[in-house]
Every structure is written in structure tokens, then in C-alpha cells.
C-alpha positions, 0 to 999 in steps of 0.5 A, a space after each residue: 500500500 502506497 500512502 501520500 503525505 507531506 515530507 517530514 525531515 525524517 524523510 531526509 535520508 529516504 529523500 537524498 537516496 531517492 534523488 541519487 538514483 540514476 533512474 529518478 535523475 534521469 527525468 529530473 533536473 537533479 544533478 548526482 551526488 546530493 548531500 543530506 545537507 543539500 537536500 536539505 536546505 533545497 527542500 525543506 527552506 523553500 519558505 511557505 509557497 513550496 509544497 512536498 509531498 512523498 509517496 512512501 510504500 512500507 515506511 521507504 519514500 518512493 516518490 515525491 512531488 513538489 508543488 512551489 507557488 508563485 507570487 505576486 502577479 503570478 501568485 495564481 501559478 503554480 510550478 510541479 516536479 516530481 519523480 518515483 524511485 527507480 523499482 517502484 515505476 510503473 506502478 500507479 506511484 507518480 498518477 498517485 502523487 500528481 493527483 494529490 497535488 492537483 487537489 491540492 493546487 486546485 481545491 486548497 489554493 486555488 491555482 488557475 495555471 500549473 506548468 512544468 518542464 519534461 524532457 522530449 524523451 521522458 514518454 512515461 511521464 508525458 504520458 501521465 501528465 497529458 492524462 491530467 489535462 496538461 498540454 505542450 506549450 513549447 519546446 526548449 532546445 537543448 535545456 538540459 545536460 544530462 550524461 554530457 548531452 543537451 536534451 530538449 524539453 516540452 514546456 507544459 501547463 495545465 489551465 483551469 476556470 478560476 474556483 467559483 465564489 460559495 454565493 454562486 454556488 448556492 444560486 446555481 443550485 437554487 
């Protein structure tokens, strides 16, 4: 049984080894070799805005997705990364944990326009976000280094309706 929750600092370690994985950077923007400490600060100061959430299966952290808010002008954004731990692919863990993000993103603080960044040849993970509504917007040429290669990523976004205030809910039900 896999459980989705906010990240604790107890999950540093889990979180660090996960993130080293050869399988998990590979789709990620995570260079290797991260310290506990790195990690860390990355992941755990990123202030009030910044969201993450872990999949654990049996106590280990398969999976995490970060969900970071924007400010501002652009304070109706939000920006999602993610990735699953090299063993557990495949297996319903990343639907999972973009499901609880976009109930968040959407139901909690009301986020209109969500984006991300995926490289052209991470099929798996397009695949999983299109099936949540999330469209191409563009391309970015050569955005990545990865393994002394330049990769190109898709620019995606998923756009929806600003929530409803309750008074037209009730009219609409009338």
C-alpha cells in the first residue's frame, strides 16, 4: 500500500537516496551526488509557497512531488516536479502523487495555471501528465545536460476556470 503525505525531515535520508538514483535523475533536473545537507536546505527552506509531498510504500519514500507557488502577479501559478524511485515505476506511484497535488493546487489554493518542464524523451511521464489535462506549450532546445548531452524539453501547463465564489454556488443550485 502506497500512502501520500507531506515530507517530514525524517524523510531526509529516504529523500537524498531517492534523488541519487540514476533512474529518478534521469527525468529530473537533479544533478548526482546530493548531500543530506543539500537536500536539505533545497527542500525543506523553500519558505511557505513550496509544497512536498512523498509517496512512501512500507515506511521507504518512493516518490515525491513538489508543488512551489508563485507570487505576486503570478501568485495564481503554480510550478510541479516530481519523480518515483527507480523499482517502484510503473506502478500507479507518480498518477498517485500528481493527483494529490492537483487537489491540492486546485481545491486548497486555488491555482488557475500549473506548468512544468519534461524532457522530449521522458514518454512515461508525458504520458501521465497529458492524462491530467496538461498540454505542450513549447519546446526548449537543448535545456538540459544530462550524461554530457543537451536534451530538449516540452514546456507544459495545465489551465483551469478560476474556483467559483460559495454565493454562486448556492444560486446555481437554487
Amino acid at each position: 500500500m502506497v500512502t501520500i503525505r507531506a515530507a517530514e525531515p525524517r524523510d531526509l535520508a529516504g529523500l537524498a537516496a531517492l534523488m541519487n538514483l540514476p533512474g529518478y535523475r534521469w527525468g529530473t533536473l537533479r544533478l548526482p551526488y546530493e548531500s543530506e545537507d543539500s537536500a536539505r536546505k533545497r527542500l525543506f527552506e523553500g519558505g511557505p509557497n513550496a509544497t512536498l509531498l512523498v509517496a512512501l510504500r512500507e515506511g521507504e519514500v518512493v516518490g515525491t512531488i513538489h508543488l512551489l507557488r508563485w507570487t505576486g502577479r503570478r501568485s495564481h501559478v503554480g510550478m510541479i516536479g516530481m519523480g518515483v524511485h527507480d523499482d517502484h515505476t510503473g506502478r500507479g506511484i507518480g498518477r498517485r502523487l500528481l493527483s494529490a497535488a492537483l487537489d491540492y493546487a486546485d481545491n486548497w489554493l486555488g491555482l488557475t495555471r500549473l506548468e512544468l518542464s519534461v524532457n522530449v524523451d521522458n514518454t512515461r511521464a508525458l504520458r501521465l501528465y497529458e492524462s491530467a489535462g496538461f498540454e505542450i506549450e513549447g519546446r526548449e532546445r537543448q535545456s538540459i545536460l544530462r550524461d554530457g548531452v543537451l536534451v530538449d524539453a516540452f514546456t507544459m501547463s495545465r489551465l483551469r476556470a478560476p474556483p467559483r465564489p460559495a454565493s454562486d454556488q448556492t444560486s446555481a443550485e437554487a
